[in-house]
KEMI-346873 format. One record per residue (C-alpha): residue in three letters; x, y, z; residue number from 1. Coordinates in nm, 2 decimals, always signed. Layout:
<rs>
('ala'; (X; Y; Z); NUM)
...
</rs>
This chain:
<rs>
('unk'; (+3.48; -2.71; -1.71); 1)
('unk'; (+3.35; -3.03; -1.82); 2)
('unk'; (+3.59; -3.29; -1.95); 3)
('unk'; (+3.47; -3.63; -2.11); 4)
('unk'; (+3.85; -3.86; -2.12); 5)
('unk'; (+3.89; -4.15; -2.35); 6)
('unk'; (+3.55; -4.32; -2.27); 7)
('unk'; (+3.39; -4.60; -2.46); 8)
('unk'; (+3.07; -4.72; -2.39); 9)
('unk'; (+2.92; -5.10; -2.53); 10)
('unk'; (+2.59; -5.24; -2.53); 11)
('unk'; (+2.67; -5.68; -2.56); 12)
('unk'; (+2.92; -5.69; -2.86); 13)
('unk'; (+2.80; -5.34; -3.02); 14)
('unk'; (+3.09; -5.08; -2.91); 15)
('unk'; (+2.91; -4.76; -2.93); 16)
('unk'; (+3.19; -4.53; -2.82); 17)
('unk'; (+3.51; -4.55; -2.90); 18)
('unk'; (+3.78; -4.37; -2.65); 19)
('unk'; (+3.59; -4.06; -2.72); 20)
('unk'; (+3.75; -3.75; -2.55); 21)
('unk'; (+3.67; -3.42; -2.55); 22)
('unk'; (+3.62; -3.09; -2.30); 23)
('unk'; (+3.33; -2.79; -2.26); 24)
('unk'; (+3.54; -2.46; -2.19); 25)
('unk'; (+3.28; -2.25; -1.92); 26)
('unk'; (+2.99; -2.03; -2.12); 27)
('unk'; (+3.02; -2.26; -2.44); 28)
('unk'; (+2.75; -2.43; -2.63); 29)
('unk'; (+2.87; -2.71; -2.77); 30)
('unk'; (+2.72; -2.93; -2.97); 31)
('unk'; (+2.73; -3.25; -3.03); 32)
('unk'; (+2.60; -3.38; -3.40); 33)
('unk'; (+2.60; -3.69; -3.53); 34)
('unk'; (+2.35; -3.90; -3.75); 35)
('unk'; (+2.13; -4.22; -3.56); 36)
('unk'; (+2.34; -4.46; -3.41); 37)
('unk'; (+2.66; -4.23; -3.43); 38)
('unk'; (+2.68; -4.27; -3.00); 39)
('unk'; (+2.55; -3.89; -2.95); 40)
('unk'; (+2.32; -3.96; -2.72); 41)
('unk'; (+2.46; -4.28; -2.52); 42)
('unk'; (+2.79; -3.97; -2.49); 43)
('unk'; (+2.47; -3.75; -2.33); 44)
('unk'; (+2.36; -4.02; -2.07); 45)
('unk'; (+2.74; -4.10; -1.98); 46)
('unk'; (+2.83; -3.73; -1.88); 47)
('unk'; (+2.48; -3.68; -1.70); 48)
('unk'; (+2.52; -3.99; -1.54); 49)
('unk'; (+2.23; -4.22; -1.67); 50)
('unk'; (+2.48; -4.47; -1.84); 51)
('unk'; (+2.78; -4.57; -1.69); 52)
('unk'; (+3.07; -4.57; -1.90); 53)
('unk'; (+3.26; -4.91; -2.01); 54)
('unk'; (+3.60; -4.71; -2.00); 55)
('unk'; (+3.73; -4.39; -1.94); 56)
('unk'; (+3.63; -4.08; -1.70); 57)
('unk'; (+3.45; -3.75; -1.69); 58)
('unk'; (+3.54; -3.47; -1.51); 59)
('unk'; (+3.42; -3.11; -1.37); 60)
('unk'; (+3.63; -2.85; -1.27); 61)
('unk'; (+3.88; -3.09; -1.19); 62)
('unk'; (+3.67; -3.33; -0.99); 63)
('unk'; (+3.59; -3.66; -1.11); 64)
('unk'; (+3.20; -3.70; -1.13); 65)
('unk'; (+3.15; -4.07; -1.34); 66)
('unk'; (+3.12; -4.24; -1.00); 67)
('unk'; (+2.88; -4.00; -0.89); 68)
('unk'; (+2.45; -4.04; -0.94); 69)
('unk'; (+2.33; -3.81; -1.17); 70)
('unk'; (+2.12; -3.60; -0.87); 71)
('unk'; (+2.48; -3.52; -0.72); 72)
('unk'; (+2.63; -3.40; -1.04); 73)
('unk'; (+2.59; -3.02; -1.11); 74)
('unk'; (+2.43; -3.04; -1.41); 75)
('unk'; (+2.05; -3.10; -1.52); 76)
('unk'; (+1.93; -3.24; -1.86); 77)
('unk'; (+1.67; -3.16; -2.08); 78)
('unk'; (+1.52; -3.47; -2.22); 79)
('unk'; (+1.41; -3.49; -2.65); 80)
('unk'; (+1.07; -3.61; -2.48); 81)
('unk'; (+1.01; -3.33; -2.21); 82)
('unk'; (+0.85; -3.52; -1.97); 83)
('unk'; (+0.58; -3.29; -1.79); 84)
('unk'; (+0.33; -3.43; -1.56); 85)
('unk'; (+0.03; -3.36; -1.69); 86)
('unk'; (-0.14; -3.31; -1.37); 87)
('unk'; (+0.06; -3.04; -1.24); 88)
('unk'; (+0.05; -2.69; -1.28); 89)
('unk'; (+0.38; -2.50; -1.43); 90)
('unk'; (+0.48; -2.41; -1.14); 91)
('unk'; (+0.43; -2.73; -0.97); 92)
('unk'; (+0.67; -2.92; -1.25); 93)
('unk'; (+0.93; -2.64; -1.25); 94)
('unk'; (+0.95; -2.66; -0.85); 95)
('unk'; (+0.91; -3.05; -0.87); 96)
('unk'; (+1.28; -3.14; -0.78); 97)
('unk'; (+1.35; -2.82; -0.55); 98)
('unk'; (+1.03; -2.99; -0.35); 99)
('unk'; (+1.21; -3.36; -0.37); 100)
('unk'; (+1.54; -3.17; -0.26); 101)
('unk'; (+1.37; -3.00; +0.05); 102)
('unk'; (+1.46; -2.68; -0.02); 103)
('unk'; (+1.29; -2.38; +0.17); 104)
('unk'; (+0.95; -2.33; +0.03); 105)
('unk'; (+1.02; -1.92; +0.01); 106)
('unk'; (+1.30; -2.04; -0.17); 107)
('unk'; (+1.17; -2.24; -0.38); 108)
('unk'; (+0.91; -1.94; -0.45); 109)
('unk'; (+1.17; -1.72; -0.54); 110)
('unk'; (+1.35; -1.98; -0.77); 111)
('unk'; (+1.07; -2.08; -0.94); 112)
('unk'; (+0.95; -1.71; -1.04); 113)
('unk'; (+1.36; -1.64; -1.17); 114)
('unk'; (+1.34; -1.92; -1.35); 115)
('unk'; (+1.01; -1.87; -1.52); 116)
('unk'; (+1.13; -1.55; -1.62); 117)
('unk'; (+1.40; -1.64; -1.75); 118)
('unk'; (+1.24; -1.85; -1.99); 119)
('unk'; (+0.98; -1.54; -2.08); 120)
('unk'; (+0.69; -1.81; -1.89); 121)
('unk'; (+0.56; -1.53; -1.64); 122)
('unk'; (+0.20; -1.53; -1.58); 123)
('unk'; (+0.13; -1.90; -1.70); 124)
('unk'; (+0.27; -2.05; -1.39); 125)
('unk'; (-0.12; -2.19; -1.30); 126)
('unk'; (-0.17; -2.35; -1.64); 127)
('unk'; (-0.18; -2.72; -1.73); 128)
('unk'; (+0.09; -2.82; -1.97); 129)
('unk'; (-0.23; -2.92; -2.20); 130)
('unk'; (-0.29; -2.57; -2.21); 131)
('unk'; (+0.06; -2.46; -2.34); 132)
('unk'; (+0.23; -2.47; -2.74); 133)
('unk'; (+0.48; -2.72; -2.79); 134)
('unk'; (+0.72; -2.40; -2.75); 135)
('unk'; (+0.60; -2.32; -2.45); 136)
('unk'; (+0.60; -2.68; -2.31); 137)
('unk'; (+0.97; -2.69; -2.42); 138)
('unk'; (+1.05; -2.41; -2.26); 139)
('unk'; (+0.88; -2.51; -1.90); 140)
('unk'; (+1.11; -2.84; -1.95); 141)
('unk'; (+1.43; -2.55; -1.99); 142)
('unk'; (+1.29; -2.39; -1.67); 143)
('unk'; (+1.25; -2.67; -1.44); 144)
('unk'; (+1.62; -2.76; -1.54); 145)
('unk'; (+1.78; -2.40; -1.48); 146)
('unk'; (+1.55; -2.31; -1.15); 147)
('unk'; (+1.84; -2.61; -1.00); 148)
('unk'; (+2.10; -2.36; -1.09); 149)
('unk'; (+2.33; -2.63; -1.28); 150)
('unk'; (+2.72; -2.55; -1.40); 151)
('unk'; (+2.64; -2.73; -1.75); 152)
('unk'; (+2.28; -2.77; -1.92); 153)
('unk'; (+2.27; -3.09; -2.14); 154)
('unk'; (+2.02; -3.07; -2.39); 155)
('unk'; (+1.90; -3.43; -2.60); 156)
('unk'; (+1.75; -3.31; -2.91); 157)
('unk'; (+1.50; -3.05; -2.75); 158)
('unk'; (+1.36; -2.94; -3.04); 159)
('unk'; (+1.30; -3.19; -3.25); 160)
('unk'; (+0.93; -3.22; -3.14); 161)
('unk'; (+0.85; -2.90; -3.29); 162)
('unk'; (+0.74; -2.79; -3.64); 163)
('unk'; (+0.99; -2.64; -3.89); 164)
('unk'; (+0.90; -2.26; -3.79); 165)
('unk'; (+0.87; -2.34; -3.44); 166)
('unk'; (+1.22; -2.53; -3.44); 167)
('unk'; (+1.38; -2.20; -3.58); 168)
('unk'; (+1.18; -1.93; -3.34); 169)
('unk'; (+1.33; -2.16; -3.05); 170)
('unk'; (+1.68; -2.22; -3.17); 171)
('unk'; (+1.70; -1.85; -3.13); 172)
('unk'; (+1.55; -1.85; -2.84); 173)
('unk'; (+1.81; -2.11; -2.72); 174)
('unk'; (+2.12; -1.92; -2.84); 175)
('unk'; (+2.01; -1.59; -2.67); 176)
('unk'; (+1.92; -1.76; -2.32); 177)
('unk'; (+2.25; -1.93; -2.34); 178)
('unk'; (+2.44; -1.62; -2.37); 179)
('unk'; (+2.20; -1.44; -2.13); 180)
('unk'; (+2.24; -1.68; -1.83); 181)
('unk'; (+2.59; -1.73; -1.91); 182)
('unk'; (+2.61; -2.13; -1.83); 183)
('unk'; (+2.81; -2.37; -2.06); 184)
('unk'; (+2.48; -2.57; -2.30); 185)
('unk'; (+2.60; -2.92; -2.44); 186)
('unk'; (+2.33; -2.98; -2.72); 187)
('unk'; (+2.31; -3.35; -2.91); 188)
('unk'; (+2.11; -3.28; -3.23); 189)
('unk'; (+2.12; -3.47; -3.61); 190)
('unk'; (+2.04; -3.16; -3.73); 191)
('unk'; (+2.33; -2.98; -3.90); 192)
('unk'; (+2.18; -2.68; -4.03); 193)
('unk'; (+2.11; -2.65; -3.58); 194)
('unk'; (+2.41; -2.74; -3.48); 195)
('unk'; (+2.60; -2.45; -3.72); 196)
('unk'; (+2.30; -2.18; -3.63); 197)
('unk'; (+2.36; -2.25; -3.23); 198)
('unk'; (+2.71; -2.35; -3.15); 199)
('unk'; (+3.03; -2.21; -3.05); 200)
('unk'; (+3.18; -2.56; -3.18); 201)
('unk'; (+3.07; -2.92; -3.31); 202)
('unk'; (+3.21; -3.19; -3.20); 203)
('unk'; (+3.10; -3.43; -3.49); 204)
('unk'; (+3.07; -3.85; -3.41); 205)
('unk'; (+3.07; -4.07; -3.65); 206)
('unk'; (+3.02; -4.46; -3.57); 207)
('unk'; (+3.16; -4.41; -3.17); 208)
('unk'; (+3.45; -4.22; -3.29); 209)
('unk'; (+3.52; -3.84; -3.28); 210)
('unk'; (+3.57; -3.72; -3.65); 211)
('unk'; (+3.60; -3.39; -3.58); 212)
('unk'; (+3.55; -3.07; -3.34); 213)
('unk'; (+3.56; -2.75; -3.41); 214)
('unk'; (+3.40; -2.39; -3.45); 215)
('unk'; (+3.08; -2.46; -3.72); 216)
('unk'; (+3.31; -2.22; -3.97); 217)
('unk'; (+3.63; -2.45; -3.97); 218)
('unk'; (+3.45; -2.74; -3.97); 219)
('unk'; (+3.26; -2.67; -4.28); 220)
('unk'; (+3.57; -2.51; -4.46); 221)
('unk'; (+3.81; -2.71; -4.35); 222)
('unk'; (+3.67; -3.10; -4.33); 223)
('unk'; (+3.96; -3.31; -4.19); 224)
('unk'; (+3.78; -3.63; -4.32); 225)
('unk'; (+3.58; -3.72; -4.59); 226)
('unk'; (+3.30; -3.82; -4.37); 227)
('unk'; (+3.28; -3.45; -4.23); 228)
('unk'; (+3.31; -3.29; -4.60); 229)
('unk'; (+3.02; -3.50; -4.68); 230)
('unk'; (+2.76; -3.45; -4.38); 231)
('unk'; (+2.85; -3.08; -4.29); 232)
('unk'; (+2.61; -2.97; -4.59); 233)
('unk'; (+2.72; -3.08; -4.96); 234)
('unk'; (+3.06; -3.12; -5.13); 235)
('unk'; (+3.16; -3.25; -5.39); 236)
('unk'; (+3.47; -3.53; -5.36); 237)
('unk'; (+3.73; -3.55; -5.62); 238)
('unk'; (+3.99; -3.84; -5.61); 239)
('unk'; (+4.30; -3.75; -5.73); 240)
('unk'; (+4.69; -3.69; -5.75); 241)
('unk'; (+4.97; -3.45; -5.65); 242)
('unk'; (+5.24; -3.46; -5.84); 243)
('unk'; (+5.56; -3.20; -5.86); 244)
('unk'; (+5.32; -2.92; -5.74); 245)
('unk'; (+5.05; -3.03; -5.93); 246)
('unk'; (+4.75; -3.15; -5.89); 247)
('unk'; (+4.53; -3.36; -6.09); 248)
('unk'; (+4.15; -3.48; -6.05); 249)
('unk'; (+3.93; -3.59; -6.34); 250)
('unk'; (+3.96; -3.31; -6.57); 251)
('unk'; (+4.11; -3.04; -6.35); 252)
('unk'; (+4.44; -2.98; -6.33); 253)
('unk'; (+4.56; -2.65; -6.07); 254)
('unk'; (+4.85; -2.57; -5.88); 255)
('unk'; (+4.89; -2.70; -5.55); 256)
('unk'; (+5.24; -2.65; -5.22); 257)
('unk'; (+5.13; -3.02; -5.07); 258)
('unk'; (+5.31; -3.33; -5.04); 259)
('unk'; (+5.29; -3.55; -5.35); 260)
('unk'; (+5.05; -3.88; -5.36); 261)
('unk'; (+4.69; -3.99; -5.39); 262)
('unk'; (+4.45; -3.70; -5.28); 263)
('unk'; (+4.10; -3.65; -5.21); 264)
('unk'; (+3.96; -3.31; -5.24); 265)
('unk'; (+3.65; -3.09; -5.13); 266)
('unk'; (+3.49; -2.88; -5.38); 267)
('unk'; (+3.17; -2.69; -5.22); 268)
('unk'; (+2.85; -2.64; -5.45); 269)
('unk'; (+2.88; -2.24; -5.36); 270)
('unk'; (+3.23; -2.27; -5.52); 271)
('unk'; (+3.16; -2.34; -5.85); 272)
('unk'; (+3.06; -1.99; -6.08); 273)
('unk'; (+2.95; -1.94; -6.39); 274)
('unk'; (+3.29; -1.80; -6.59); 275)
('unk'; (+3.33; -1.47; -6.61); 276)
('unk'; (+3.55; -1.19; -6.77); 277)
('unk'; (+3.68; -1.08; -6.43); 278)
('unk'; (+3.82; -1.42; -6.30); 279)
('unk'; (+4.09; -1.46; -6.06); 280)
('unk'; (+4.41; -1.56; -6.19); 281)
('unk'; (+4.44; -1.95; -6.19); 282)
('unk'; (+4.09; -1.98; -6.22); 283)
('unk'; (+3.97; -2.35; -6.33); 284)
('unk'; (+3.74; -2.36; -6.62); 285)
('unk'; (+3.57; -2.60; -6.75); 286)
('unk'; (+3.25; -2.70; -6.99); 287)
('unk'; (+2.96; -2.89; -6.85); 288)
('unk'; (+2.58; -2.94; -6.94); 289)
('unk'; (+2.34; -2.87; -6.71); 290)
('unk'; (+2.15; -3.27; -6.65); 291)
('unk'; (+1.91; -3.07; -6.35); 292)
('unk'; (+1.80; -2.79; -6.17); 293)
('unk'; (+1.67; -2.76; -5.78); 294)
('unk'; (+1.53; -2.44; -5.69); 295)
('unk'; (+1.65; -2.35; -5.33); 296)
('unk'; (+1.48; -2.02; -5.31); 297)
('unk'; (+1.74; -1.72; -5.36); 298)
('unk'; (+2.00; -1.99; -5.53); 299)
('unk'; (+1.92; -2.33; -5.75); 300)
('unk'; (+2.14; -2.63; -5.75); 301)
('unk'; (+2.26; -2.74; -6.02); 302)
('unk'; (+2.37; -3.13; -6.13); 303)
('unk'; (+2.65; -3.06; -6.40); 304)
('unk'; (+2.78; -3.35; -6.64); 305)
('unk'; (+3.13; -3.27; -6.66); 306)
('unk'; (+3.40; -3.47; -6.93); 307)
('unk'; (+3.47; -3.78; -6.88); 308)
('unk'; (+3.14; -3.88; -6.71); 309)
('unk'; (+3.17; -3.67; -6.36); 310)
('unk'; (+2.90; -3.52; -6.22); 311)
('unk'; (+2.93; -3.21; -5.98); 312)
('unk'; (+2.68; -2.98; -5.78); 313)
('unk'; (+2.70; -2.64; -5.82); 314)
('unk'; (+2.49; -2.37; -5.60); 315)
('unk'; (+2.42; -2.11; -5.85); 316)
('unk'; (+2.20; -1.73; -5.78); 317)
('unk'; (+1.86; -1.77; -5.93); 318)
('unk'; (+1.75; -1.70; -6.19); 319)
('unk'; (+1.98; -1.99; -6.33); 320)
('unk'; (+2.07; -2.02; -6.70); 321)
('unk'; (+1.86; -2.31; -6.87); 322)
('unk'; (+1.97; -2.64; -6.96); 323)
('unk'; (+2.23; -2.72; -7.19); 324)
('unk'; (+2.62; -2.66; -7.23); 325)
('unk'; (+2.78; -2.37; -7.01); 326)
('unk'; (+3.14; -2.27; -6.90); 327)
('unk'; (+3.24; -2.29; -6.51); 328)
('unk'; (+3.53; -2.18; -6.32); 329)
('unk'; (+3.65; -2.23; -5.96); 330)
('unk'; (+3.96; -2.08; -5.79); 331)
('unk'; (+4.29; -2.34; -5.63); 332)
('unk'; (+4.18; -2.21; -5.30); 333)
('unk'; (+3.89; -2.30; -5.32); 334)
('unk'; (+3.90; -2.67; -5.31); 335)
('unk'; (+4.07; -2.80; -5.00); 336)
('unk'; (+4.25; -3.16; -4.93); 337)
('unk'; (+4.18; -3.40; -4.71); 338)
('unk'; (+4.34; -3.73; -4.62); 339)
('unk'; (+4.25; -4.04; -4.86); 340)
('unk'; (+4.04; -4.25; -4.67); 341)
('unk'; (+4.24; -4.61; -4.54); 342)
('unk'; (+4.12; -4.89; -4.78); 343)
</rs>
């Protein structure tokens, strides 16, 4: 439905895209994650049209739309600051751009109610937006884009004015409109922990380019980079060798069917278990101490000194064992590869 083609975007010297390219199927909510500076944002702008792009194109359902201003495109944003006038009633800043448009004023009656609804907002259509939560406020800003009845919602970190409970209540909220109205949502957020909760797939930028995109599972088990393993929650990164089968990083040593040479490898926290009887055949064990504890609620994370001088995290149920010397294990599977990083 949406298609963003080899664009790149600088500001003076500064490239902050880099022939970025990528495409929202039709009901998806994709997000796009990235940490400050990554280009998230200025990728935002291009497709709703408030940046134009240095190179490249964007495209809905197969029409060209880059050369177009943003109130021709079919699409509405809703903005990290929301933007309300404070003078107007929520009616009156949900029906602000139907007014600007002309549109019939039954119509715009009609619109205004749907949209209020859909947003659960019936019955506070007279209040001020001083009057209303910061939910609530976010939610008028969701209404006044829908009640335009846009093809693609672009969303620029909507949440991120809210408190932590807040932020959750609303990321449901979010996922559960999306699905209800049925439109594709492009969300730009730092958050990871939001971008897995909401999305159908991430499409993760990292210094202008696109590191990776995929569905939030794949992308967290199966990092194609190094950067991705390490900001899609926590890993831990082995440098190593494969050799005849074999491979060999620090202190572990496992079977492995991959081409032979210098290897880096993902190890999750979750992966690594206290030994047990009942281990899986090919099971790696090793001794480590454990140097400190971080209680997580249901799990703790461990810092274990391994031999040799590595360090690794483990993610461990609570209660945890206390500190000293203990025996771990993880399984060939799960540890995957990924390419060795140029330089």
């Amino acid at each position: 439905m949406l298609e963003v083609r080899a664009v790149s975007k600088s500001f003076g010297a500064t490239p902050v895209l880099r022939s970025v390219s990528l495409s929202v199927a039709r009901g998806e909510f994709l997000t796009i994650l990235g940490e400050s500076g990554s280009g998230k944002t200025t990728l935002l702008r291009i497709a709703a049209g408030f940046e134009r792009p240095g190179e490249g194109e964007v495209w809905m359902d197969g029409t060209r739309i880059d050369t177009l201003p943003p109130n021709r495109r079919p699409l509405n944003t809703v903005f990290q600051h929301y933007a309300l006038f404070p003078h107007l009633s929520v009616f009156e800043n949900v029906a602000y751009g139907l007014r600007a448009s002309r549109a019939p004023r039954a119509d715009i009656a009609l619109r205004v109610e749907q949209a209020l609804e859909q947003v659960h907002l019936t019955g506070l259509d007279t209040r001020k937006p001083s009057q209303l939560s910061g939910g609530q406020q976010q939610r008028v800003a969701l209404a006044r884009a829908l009640v335009n009845h846009p093809r693609v919602l672009l969303l620029d970190e909507p949440l991120s004015a809210l408190d932590a409970t807040m932020r959750r209540r609303m990321q449901g909220e979010l996922k559960a409109l999306q699905r209800e109205i049925g439109i594709s949502f492009v969300l730009v957020t730092h958050d990871q922990e939001e971008a897995m909760a909401l999305s159908d797939r991430i499409a993760l930028l990292h210094a202008g380019t696109l590191e990776q995109i995929d569905t939030p599972a794949a992308l967290y088990r199966h990092p194609r980079t190094a950067y991705a393993a390490e900001f899609i929650g926590r890993t831990n990164l082995l440098r190593g060798l494969v050799r005849n089968h074999t491979a060999t990083a620090g202190p572990f040593i496992w079977p492995l069917d991959s081409p032979d040479g210098e290897a880096l490898f993902s190890l999750r926290p979750e992966h690594i278990r206290f030994s047990s009887a009942g281990a899986p055949p090919g099971a790696v064990r090793f001794e480590a101490s454990v140097a400190d504890r971080l209680f997580q609620g249901s799990a703790v994370l461990l810092t274990l000194q391994c031999p040799g001088g590595l360090r690794l995290t483990a993610r461990v149920p609570d209660p945890a064992p206390p500190a000293g010397a203990h025996s771990f294990e993880f399984t060939p599977d799960d540890v995957v590869r990924i390419p060795v990083p140029a330089g």
